[in-house]
C-alpha positions in Angstrom: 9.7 -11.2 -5.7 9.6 -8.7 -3.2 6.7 -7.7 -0.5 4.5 -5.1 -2.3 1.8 -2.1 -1.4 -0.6 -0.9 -3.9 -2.5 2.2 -3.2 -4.9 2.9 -6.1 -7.4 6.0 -5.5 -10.8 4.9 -6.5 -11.6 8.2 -8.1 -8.3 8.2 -10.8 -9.9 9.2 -13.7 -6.6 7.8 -15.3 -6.6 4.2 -14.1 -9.7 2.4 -13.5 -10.3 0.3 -10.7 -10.4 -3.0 -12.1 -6.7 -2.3 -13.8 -5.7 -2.3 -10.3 -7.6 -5.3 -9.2 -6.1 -7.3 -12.1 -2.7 -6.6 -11.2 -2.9 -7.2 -7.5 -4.4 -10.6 -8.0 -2.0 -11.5 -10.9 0.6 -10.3 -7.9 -0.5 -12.4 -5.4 -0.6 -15.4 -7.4 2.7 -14.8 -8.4 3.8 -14.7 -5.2 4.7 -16.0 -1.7 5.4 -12.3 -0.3 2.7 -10.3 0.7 1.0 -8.3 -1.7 -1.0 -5.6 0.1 -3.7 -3.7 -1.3 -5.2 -0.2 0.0 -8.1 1.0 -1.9 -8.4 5.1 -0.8 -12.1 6.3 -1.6 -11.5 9.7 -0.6 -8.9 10.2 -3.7 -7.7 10.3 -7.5 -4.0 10.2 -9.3 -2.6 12.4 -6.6 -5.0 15.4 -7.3 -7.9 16.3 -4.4 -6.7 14.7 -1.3 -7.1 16.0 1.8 -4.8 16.6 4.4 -6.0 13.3 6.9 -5.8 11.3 3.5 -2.0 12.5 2.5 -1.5 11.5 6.1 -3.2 8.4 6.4 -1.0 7.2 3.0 2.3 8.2 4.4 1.5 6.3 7.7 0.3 3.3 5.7 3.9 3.5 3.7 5.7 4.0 6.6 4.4 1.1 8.3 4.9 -1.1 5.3 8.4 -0.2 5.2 9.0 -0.3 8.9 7.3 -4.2 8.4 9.2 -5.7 5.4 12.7 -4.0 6.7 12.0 -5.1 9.6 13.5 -1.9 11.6 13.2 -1.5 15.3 10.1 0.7 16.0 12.1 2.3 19.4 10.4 -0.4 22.1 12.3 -2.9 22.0 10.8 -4.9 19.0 11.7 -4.9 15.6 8.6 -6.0 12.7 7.8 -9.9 12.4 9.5 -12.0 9.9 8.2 -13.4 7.0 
């Protein structure tokens, strides 16, 4: 099973919170990868984030994928290994 990132936006009024919670922990039992978890207060199911938010998330991908892919950040070192 691969590495995994959940983002879940505590105000979804589509999901509820404890949907996500379930899954994550069922994940991380499942599994030796990591199994990250980012609760975002400040957002729903896409709908009323602001700008710092939208950034925040694609700078919390970016560094996921940068991690598990392990690609080499420009200084010389690339991310850890498993």
């Amino acid at each position: 099973m691969p590495p995994w990132l959940v983002i879940h936006g505590v105000n979804d009024p589509r999901v509820d919170v404890w949907e996500s919670n379930k899954f994550v922990a069922r994940m991380q039992a499942a599994s030796a990868k990591p199994v990250i978890y980012r609760l975002d207060y400040a957002s729903g199911h896409g709908i009323g984030s602001t700008a710092d938010a939208n950034k925040d998330w694609a700078a919390d991908i970016a560094a996921f994928v940068l991690e598990v892919t392990r690609v080499d950040t420009g200084n010389g070192t690339a991310g850890a290994a498993p």
